[in-house]
C-alpha positions in Angstrom: -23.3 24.7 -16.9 -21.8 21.3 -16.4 -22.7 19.5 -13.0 -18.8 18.7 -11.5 -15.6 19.3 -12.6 -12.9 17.4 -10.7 -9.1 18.8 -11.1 -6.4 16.1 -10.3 -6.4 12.6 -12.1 -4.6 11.4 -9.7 -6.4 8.2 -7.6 -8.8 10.7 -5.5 -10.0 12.0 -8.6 -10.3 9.2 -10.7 -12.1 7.8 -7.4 -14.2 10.6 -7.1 -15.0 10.3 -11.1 -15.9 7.0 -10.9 -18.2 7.4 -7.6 -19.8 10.2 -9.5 -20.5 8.6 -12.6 -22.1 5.4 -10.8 -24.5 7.6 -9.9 -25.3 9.2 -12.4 -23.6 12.7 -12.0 -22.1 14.2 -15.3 -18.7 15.3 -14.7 -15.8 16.6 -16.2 -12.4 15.9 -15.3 -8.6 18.2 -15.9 -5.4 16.7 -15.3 -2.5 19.0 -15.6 0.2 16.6 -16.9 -0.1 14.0 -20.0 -1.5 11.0 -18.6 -3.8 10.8 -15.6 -2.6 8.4 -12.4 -0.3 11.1 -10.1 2.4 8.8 -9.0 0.0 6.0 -9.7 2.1 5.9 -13.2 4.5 3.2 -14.5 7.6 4.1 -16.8 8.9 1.8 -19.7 13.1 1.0 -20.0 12.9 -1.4 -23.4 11.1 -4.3 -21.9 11.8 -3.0 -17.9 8.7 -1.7 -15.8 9.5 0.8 -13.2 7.1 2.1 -11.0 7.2 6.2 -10.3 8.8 5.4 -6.9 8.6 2.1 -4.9 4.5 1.8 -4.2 2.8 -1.2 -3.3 -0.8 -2.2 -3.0 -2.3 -4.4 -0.5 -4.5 -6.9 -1.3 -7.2 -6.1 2.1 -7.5 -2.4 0.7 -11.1 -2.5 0.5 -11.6 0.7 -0.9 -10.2 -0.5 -4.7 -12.5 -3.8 -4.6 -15.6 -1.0 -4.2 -14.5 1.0 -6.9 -13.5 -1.6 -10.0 -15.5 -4.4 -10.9 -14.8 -7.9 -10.0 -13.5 -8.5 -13.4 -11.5 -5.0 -13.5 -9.8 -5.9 -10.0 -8.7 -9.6 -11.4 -7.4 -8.1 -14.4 -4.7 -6.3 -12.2 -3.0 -9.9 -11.7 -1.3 -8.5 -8.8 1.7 -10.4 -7.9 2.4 -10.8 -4.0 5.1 -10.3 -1.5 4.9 -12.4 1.9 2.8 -10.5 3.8 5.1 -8.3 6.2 8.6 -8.0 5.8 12.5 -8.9 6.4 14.7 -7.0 8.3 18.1 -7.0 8.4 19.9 -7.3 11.7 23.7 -7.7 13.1 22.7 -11.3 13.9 21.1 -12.1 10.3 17.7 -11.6 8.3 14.3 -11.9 10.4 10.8 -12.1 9.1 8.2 -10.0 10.7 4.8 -11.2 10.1 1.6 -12.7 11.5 2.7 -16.0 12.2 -1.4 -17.5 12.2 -2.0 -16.3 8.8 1.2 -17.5 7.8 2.1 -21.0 10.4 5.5 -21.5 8.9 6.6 -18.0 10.4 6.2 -20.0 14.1 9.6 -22.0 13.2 10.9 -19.0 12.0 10.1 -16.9 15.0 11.7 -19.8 16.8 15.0 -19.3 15.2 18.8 -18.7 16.3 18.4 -15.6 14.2 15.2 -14.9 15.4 15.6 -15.5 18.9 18.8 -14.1 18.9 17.1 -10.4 17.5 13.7 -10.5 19.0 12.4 -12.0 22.6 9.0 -13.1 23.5 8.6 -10.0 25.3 9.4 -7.8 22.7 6.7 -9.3 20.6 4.1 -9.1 23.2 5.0 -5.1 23.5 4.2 -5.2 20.1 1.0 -6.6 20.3 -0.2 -4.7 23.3 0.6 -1.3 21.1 -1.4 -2.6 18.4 -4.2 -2.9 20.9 -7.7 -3.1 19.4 -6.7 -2.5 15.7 -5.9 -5.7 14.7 -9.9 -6.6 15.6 -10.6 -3.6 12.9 -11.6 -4.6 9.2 -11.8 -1.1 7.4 -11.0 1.8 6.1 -9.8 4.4 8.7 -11.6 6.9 7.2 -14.6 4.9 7.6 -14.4 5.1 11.7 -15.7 7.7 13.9 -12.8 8.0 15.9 -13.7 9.1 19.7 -12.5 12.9 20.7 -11.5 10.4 23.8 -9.1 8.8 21.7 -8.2 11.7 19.7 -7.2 13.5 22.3 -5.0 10.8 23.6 -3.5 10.4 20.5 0.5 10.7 20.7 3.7 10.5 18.4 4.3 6.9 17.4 7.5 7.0 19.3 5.9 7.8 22.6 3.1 5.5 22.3 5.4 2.5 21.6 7.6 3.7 24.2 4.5 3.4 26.8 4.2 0.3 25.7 7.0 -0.8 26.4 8.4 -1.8 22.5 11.7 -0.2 23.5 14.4 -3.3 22.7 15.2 -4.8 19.7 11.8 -5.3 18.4 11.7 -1.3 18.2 15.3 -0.4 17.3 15.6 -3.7 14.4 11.6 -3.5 13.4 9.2 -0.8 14.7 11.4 1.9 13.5 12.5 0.7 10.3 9.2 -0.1 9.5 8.3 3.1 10.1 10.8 4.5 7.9 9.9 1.9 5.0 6.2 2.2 5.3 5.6 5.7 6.2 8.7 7.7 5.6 8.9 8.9 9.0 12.8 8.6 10.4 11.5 10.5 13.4 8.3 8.5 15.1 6.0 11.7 14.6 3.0 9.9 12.8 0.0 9.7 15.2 0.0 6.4 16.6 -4.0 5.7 15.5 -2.3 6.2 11.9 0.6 4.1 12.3 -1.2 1.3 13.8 -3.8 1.4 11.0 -0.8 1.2 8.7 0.8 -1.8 10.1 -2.3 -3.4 10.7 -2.7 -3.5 7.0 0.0 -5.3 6.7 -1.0 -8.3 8.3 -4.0 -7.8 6.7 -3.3 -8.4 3.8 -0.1 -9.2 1.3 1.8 -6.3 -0.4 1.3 -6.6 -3.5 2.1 -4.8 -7.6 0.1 -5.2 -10.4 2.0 -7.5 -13.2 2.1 -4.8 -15.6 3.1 -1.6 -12.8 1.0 0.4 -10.7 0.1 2.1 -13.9 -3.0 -0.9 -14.4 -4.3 1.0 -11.6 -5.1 4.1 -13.0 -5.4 3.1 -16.1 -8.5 1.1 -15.1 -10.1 3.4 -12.7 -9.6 5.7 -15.6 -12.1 3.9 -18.2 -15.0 6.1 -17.3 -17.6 5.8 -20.1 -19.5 10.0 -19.9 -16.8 11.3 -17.9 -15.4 13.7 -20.2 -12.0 13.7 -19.6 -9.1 16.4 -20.2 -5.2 16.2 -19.9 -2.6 18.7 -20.1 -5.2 21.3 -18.8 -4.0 22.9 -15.4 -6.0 25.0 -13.7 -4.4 28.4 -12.9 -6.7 29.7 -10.5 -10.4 29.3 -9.5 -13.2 31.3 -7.9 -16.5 30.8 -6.3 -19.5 32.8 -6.9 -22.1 32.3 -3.7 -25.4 33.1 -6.5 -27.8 35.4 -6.4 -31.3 36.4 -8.0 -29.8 36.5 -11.3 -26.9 34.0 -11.2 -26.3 30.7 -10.2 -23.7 29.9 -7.7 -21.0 27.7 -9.1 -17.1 28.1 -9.4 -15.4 29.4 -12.2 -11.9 27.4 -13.4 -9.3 29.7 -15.2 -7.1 27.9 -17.3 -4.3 29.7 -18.0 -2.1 28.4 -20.3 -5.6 28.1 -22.7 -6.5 31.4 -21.6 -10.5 30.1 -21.1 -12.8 29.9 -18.2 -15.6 27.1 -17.3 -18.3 27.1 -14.7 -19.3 24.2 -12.6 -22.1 24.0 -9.6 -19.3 21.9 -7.9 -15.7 21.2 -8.1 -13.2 18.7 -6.1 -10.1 19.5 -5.9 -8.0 16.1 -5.9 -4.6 17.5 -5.8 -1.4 17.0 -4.2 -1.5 19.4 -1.0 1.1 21.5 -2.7 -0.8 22.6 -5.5 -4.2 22.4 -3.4 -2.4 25.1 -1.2 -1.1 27.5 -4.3 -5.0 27.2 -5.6 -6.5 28.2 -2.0 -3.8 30.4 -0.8 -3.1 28.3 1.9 0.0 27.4 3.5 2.2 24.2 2.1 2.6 21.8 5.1 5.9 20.2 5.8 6.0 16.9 3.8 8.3 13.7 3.5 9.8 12.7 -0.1 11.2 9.5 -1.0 14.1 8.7 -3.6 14.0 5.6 -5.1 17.0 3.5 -7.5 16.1 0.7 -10.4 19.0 -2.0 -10.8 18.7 -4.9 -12.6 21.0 -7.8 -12.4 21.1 -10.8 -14.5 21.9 -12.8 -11.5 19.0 -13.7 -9.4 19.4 -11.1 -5.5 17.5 -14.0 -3.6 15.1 -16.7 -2.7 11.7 -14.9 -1.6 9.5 -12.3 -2.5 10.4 -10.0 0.3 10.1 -6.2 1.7 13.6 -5.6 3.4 14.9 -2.8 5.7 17.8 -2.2 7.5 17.3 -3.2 11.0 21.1 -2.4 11.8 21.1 1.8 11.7 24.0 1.5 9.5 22.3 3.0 6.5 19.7 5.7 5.1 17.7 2.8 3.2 14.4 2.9 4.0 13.0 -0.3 2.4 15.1 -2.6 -0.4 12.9 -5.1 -2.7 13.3 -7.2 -5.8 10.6 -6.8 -7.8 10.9 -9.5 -10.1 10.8 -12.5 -7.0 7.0 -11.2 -7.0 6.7 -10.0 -10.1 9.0 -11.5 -13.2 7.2 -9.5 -16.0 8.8 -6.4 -14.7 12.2 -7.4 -16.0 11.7 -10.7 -18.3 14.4 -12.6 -17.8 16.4 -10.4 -15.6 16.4 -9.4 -11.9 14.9 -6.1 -10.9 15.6 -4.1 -7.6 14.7 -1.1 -5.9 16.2 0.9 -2.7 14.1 3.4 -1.5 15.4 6.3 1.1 13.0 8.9 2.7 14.3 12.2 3.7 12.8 16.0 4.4 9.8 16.2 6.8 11.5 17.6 9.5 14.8 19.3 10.5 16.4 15.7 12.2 15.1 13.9 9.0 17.5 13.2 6.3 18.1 16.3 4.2 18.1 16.1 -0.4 21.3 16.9 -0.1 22.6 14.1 2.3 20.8 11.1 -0.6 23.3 8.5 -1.2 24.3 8.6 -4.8 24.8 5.5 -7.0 27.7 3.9 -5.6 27.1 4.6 -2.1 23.4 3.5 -2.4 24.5 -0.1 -4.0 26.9 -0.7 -1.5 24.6 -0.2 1.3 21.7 -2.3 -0.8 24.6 -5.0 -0.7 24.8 -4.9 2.8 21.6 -5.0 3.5 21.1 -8.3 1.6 24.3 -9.6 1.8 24.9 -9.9 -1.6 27.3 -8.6 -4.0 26.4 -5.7 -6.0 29.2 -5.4 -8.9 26.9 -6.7 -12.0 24.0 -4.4 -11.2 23.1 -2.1 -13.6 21.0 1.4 -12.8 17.8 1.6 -14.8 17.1 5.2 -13.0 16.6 6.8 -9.9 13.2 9.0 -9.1 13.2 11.9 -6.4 9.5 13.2 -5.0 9.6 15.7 -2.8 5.9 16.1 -2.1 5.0 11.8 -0.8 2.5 13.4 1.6 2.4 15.4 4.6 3.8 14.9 8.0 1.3 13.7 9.7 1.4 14.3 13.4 -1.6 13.6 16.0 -2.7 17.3 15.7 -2.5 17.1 11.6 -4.6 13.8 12.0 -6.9 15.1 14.3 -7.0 18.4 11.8 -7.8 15.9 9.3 -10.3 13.9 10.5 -12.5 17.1 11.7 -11.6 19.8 9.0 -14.5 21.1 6.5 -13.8 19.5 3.3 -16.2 22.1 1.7 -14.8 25.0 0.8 -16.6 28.3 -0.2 -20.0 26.0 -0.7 -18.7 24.7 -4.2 -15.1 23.6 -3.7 -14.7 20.0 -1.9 -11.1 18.8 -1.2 -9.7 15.0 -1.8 -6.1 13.8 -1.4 -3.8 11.7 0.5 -3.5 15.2 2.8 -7.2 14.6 4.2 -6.7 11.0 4.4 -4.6 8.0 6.0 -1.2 8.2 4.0 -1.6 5.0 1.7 -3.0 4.2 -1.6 -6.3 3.2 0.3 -6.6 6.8 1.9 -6.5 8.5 -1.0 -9.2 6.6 -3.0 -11.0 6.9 0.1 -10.6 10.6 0.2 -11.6 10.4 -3.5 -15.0 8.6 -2.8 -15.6 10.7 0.1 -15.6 13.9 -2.0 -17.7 12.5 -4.6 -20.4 11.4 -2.1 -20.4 15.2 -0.4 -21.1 16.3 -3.9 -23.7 14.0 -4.6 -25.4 15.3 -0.6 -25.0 18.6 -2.2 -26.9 18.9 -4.8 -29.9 16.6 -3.0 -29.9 19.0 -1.1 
């Protein structure tokens, strides 16, 4: 019997490989699909990169930089957008960022535009919400968070209402952002997550990978002894406790191969949907995204920015070019994506209410104030399944819940962590080391 089979190569399972393999567990690990990477995974249009959705990486997430070598993390090149973002307002575009990491952003912030859409006292709002997170330098799931503080915890919404981000900083920034960054049109994400989340953006720069978010899996994927298994989904799995005469383990039914394989331990590193299906749990309520590829031959404009729609006027979440941070996504051309979030909740924007094509460049136009005609759709990608809402009661669910399962089964996945590509690597790493407790045990 093998030591650990891992189902999902997504990122918490190709973290949780990797962990496992450093130290010297053998492992085995079963992706359903073709090609490991979840929506880690780039597509090719002739010599156009498209990501599977509009993902970034930031360049603080430390979890990455503990998982790939030094010269593995350098050979993602990854090309940055200015750290923060843009949004779009009735009295013109303003940049939100950290303006001591970035000094230019002072004459900025000093503006017409700027003062014009944002006072003084709607930035210092902001920085009394963010409290004592900006002192923080790690991983959330690397805290001991307080019961104290959990059970203060409180919508997003309410907690910048209390302090007092209730003018334009909220209406043109805090909530777009929010929309953007965690696909929440609502203000239900616990406030210790959203702050974390922001945080992180002034962290660090938002960042892609020169050749897609694909690099990323692709080199957490080189595992030398992992043996390693697509198009191999597991149909259903059971746990056997041991006795006198047989070792406890879990036993993986493959269905479509119509064979079985025992392991002493597995983790489960799937999305939450298919996590549920295997444990017969119940699917949480979850926020999707749909994002649409143009490409333009004319350039869309001067900076490598992350824009949103601080006006109301539209259901555009976030609105980037690509190729101002990146050019060897489109060679030669102009790529650019608009990104809308919808489901989640009942007030949320429903599927059926997505702009289509025409609607969504016109609003893209808008948004950037620049004409739209010569754009050309490369494709447009709906997921349904992003991650799950997460309120204060899911968080604090999260950050207490038994990741064991049955004694053999331990969970990973952007469910049990921070919703961000740092969460679930984390969640990954985290599974791997309760393995490794395990069987010292």
């Amino acid at each position: 019997m093998s030591d650990v089979a891992i189902i999902g190569g997504g990122l918490p399972g190709l973290a949780a490989a990797r962990t496992l393999r450093n130290a010297g567990v053998r492992c085995a690990l079963f992706e359903a699909s073709d090609q490991l990477g979840g929506r880690a995974r780039s597509q090719h249009f002739g010599d156009i990169t498209v990501d599977n959705g509009f993902q970034l990486l930031n360049s603080w997430y430390p979890s990455l930089k503990e998982l790939l070598s030094n010269g593995e993390y350098a050979a993602l090149n990854q090309c940055n957008f200015e750290s923060g973002f843009q949004t779009h307002t009735s009295q013109g575009q303003v940049f939100i960022g950290d303006p001591v990491r970035t000094p230019r952003l002072l004459g900025e912030l000093l503006s017409k535009n700027s003062r014009s859409a944002m006072s003084f006292r709607d930035i210092m709002g902001l920085r009394k919400w963010f409290g004592s997170e900006l002192s923080h330098r790690s991983s959330l799931e690397m805290r001991k968070i307080s019961e104290k503080r959990r059970a203060k915890d409180s919508k997003v919404c309410e907690s910048l209402d209390k302090s007092g981000v209730t003018r334009q900083m909220r209406t043109a920034a805090a909530d777009p952002a929010m929309r953007a960054f965690l696909l929440d049109t609502d203000g239900e994400t616990s406030a210790i997550t959203a702050k974390w989340v922001f945080a992180t953006l002034l962290r660090g720069a938002p960042t892609v990978p020169a050749q897609g978010m694909g690099d990323v899996a692709n080199l957490l994927g080189r595992n030398t002894g992992v043996i390693t298994e697509t198009n191999a989904r597991v149909t259903a799995l059971k746990t056997n406790p041991g006795n006198s005469t047989e070792s406890a383990g879990v036993t993986l039914h493959f269905g479509e191969h119509d064979r079985t394989e025992t392991f002493r331990y597995v983790v489960l590193a799937l999305p939450q949907k298919m996590e549920a299906e295997l444990l017969d749990r119940p699917v949480l309520p979850a926020r999707g995204m749909e994002t649409f590829w143009f490409v333009s031959d004319e350039p869309i404009g001067k900076r490598p920015v992350i824009t949103v729609d601080g006006t109301g006027r539209t259901p555009v979440a976030s609105v980037a070019e690509l190729t101002a941070a990146a050019p060897s996504y489109a060679p030669g051309r102009h790529l650019i994506q608009g990104t809308v979030a919808f489901g989640g909740s009942q007030r949320a924007l429903q599927p059926g209410a997505i702009p289509n094509e025409v609607e969504m460049r016109r609003y893209m136009g808008e948004i950037l104030d620049v004409p739209t005609s010569g754009w050309e759709l490369v494709t447009r990608q709906r997921i349904t399944d992003v991650f799950p809402v997460l309120t204060p009661e899911r968080a604090a669910h999260s950050a207490e819940e038994d990741l064991v399962v049955d004694g053999g089964v331990i969970l990973a996945g952007a469910q049990h962590a921070t919703p961000s590509i740092d969460g679930a690597l984390r969640s990954g790493q985290r599974a791997a080391q309760k393995v490794i407790e395990l069987m010292g045990s």
